[in-house]
C-alpha positions as CSV (number, residue, x, y, z in Angstrom):
1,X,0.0,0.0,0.0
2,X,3.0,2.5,0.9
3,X,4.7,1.8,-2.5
4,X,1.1,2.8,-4.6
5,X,0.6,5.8,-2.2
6,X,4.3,6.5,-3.1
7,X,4.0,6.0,-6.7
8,X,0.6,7.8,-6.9
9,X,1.6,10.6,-4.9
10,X,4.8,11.0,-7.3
11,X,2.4,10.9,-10.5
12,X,0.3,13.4,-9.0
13,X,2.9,15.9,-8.3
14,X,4.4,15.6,-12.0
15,X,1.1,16.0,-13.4
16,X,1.3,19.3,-11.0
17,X,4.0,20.4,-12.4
18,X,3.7,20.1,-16.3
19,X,-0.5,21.7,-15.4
20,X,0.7,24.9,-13.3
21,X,3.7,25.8,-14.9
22,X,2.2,25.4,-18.7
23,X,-1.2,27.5,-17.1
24,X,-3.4,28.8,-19.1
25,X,-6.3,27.0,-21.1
26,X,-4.7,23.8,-20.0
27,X,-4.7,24.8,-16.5
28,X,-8.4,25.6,-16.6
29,X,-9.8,22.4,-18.7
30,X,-8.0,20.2,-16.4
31,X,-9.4,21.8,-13.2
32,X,-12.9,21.8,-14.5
33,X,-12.7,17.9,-15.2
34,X,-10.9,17.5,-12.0
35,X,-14.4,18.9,-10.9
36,X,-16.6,17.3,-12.5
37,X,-15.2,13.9,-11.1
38,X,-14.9,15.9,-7.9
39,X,-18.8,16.7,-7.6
40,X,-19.6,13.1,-9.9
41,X,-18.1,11.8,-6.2
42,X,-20.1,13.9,-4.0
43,X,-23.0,13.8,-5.3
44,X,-22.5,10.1,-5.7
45,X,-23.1,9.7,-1.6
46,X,-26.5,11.2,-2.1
47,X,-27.4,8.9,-5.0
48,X,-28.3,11.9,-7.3
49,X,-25.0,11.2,-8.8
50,X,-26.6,10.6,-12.6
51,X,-29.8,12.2,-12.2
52,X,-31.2,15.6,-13.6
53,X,-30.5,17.4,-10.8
54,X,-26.9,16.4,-10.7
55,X,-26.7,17.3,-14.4
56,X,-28.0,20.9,-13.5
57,X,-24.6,21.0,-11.1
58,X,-22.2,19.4,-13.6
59,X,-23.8,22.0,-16.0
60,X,-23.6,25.6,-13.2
61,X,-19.9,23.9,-12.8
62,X,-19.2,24.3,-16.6
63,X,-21.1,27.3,-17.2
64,X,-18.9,28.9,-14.2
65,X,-15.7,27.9,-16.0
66,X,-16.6,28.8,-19.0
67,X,-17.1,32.4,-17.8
68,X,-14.0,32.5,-16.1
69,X,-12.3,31.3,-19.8
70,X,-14.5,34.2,-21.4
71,X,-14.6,36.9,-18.9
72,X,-18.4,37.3,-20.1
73,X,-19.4,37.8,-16.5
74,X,-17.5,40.3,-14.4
75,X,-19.5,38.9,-11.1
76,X,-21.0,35.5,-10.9
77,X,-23.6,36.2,-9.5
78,X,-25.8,35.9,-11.8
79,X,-24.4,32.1,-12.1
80,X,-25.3,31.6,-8.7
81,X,-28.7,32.9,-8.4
82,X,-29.5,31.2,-11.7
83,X,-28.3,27.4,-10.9
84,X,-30.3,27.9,-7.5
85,X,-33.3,29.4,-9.5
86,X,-33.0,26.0,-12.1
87,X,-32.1,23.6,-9.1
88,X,-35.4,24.4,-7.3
89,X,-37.2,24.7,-10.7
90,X,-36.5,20.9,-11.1
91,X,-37.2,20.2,-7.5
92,X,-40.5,21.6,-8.7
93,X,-41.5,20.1,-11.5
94,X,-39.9,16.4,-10.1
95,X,-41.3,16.4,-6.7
96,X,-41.6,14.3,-5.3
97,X,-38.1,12.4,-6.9
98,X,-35.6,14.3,-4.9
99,X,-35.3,15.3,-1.3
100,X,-34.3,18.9,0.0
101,X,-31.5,18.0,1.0
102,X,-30.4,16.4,-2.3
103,X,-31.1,19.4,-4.3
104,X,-28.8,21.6,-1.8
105,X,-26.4,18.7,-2.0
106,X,-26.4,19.7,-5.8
107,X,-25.8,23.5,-5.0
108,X,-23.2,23.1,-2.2
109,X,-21.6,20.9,-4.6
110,X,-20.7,23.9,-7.4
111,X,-19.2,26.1,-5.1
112,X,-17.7,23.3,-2.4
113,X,-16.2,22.0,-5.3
114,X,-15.9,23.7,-8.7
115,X,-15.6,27.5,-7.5
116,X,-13.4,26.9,-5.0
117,X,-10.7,24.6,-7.0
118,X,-11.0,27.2,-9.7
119,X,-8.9,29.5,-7.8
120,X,-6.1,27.7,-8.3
121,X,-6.2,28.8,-12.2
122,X,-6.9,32.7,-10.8
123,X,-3.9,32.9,-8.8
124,X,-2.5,31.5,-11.4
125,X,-3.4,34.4,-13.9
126,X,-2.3,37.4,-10.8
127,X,0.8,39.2,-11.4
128,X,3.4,36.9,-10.3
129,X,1.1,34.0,-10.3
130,X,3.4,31.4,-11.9
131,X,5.3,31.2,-8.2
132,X,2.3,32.3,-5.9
133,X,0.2,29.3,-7.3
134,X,2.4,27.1,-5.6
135,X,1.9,28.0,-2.1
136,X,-1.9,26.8,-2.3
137,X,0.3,23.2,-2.4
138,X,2.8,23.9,-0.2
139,X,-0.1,25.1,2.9
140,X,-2.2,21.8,2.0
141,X,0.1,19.1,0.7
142,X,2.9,20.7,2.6
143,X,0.6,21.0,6.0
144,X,-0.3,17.9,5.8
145,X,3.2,15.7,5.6
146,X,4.7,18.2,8.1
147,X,1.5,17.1,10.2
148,X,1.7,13.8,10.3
149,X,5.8,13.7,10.5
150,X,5.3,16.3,13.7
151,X,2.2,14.2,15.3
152,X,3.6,10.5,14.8
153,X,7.1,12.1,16.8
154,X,5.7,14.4,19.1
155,X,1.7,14.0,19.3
156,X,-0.1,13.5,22.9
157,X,-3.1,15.7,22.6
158,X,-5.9,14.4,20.0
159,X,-7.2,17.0,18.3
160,X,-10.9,16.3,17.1
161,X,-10.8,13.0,18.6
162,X,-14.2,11.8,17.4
163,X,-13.7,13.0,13.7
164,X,-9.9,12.2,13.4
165,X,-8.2,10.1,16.3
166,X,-5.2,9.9,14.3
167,X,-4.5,14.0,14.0
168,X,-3.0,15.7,17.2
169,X,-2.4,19.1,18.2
170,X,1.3,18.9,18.1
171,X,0.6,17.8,14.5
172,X,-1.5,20.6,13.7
173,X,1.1,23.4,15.2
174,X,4.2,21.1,13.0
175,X,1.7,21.3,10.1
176,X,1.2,24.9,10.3
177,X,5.0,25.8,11.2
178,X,6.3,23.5,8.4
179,X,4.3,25.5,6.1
180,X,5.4,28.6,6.7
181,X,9.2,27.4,6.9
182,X,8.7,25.9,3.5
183,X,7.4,29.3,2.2
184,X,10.0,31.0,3.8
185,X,12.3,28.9,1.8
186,X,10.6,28.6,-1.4
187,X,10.7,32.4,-1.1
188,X,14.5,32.7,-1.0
189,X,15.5,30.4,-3.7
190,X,12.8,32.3,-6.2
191,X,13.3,35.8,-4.7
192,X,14.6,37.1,-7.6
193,X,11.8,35.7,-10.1
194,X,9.3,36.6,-7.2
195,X,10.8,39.8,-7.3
196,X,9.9,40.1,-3.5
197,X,11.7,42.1,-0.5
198,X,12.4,40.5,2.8
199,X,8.6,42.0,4.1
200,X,6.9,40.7,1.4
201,X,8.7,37.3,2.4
202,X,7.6,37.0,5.9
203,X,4.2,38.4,4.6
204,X,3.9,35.4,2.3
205,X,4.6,32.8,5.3
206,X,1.9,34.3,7.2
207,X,-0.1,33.8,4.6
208,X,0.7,30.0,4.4
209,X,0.4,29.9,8.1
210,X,-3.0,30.8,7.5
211,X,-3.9,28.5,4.6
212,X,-2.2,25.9,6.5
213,X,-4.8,26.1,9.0
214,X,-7.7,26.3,6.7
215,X,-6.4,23.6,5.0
216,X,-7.0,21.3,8.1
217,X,-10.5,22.4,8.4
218,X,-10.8,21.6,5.1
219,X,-9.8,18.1,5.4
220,X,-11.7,17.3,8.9
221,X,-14.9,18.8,6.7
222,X,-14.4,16.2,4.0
223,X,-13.5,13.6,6.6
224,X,-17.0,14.5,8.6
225,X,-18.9,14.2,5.4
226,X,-17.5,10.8,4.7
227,X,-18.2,9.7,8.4
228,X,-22.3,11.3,8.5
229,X,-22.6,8.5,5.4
230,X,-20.2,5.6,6.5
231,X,-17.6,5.7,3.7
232,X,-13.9,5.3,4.0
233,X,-12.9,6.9,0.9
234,X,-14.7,9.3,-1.9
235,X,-13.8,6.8,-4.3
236,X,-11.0,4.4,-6.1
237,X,-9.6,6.8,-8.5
238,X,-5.8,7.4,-7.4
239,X,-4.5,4.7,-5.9
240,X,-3.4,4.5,-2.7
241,X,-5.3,7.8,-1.9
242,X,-8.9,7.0,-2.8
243,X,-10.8,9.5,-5.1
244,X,-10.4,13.0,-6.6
245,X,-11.8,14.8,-3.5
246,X,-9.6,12.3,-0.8
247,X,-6.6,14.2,-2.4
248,X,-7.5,17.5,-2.8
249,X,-9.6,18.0,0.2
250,X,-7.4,20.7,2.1
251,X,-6.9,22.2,-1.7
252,X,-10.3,23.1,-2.2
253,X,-10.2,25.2,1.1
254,X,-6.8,26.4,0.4
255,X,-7.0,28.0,-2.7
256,X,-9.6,30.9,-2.2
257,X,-7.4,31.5,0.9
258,X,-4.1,32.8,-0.9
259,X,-6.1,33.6,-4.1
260,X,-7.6,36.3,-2.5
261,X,-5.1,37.5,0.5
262,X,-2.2,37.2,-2.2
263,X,-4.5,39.4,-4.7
264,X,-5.1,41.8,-1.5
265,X,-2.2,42.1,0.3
266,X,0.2,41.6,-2.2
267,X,0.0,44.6,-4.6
């Protein structure tokens, strides 16, 4: 099992590599079907997974990418208002095939899952986005080994012992540490490219200390989510780490964080 994690985890990183630095329309394709199988999971634990109301979400999901490709829509609001307005629309005119909380399965879905991934591409496109993109991975992927290397040495305190037994306090505070000393590093070997003073440096790791720790609520979410319906994993997908939404949990969370405190702060 160790060996596939490994091998997965490797795959998954070069496939990281070759989508973020290329960027652009490749970028953006890829995270929409990344998605799509990302909601196609979700939606899956509610058994809507192939019905008419899911197809409304996979559409809203589509729709929303397809504006950010186009720039049609300078606020998406609109998108929102209109995939609710067609969500309860079918919940109308199917009722009674799908329960309430089935249909706001659908909705939480788009945004749980499609919006919120999509900021990966937008900090991508910011003004020294080809580096900045990478701290959404080192405050998730980063937090996460730095975790579990700090909590398997030094964890004592469990810290949501009914959700996670396995995830400690000490973990947590290595996580979130580790994060920020990765940043900190990643920071000084691309300084130059980054163009970026020594303020703007310890500004950056602040900002990974605080992805790091949304990036743990992010994870226990999806973990409580799995445990409400009795399911290990969100699916087979990647082996080794289950499906598309098993691996890119703390992600989803993550990257609104430093899109939009990296587009704020950093100016």
């Amino acid at each position: 099992m160790f060996k596939t994690r490994l091998l997965s985890g490797i795959v998954l990183v070069v496939l990281a590599l070759v989508l973020i630095i290329t960027g652009g329309d490749l970028l953006l394709g890829s995270l929409l079907l990344i998605s799509l199988i990302g909601m196609f999971e979700l939606y899956r634990f509610f058994e809507i997974e192939k019905s008419i109301a899911a197809i409304v979400g996979y559409l809203a999901a589509v729709l929303f990418y397809g504006n950010l490709w186009t720039g049609f829509l300078s606020d998406s609001t609109a998108l929102v208002m209109g995939t609710l307005i067609l969500l309860m629309s079918v919940y109308v005119v199917t009722y009674p095939r799908f329960r309430t909380e089935q249909v706001m399965a659908v909705f939480f879905g788009v945004f749980y899952v499609s919006a919120m991934l999509s900021c990966i591409y937008q900090t991508r496109m910011l003004e020294r986005g080809a580096y900045l993109v990478w701290l959404i991975f080192l405050c998730s992927w980063g937090c996460d080994t730095c975790a579990y290397c700090v909590g398997v040495l030094f964890g004592k305190h469990k810290m949501s012992p009914k959700l996670s037994p396995k995830k400690s306090i000490e973990g947590a505070v290595g996580g979130i540490a580790g994060s920020m000393l990765l940043t900190l590093l990643y920071t000084c070997v691309f300084q130059e490219q980054m163009q970026v003073q020594t303020e703007e440096m310890v500004l950056l790791a602040l900002i990974s200390g605080v992805g790091a720790l949304i990036s743990m609520v992010g994870d226990l979410a999806a973990s409580a989510i799995k445990r409400n319906y009795g399911k290990k994993d969100y699916g087979t997908l990647i082996p080794g780490h289950g499906g598309i939404l098993d691996r890119f949990d703390s992600v989803i969370f993550t990257a609104p964080v430093i899109y939009y405190l990296a587009a704020f702060l950093l100016k």
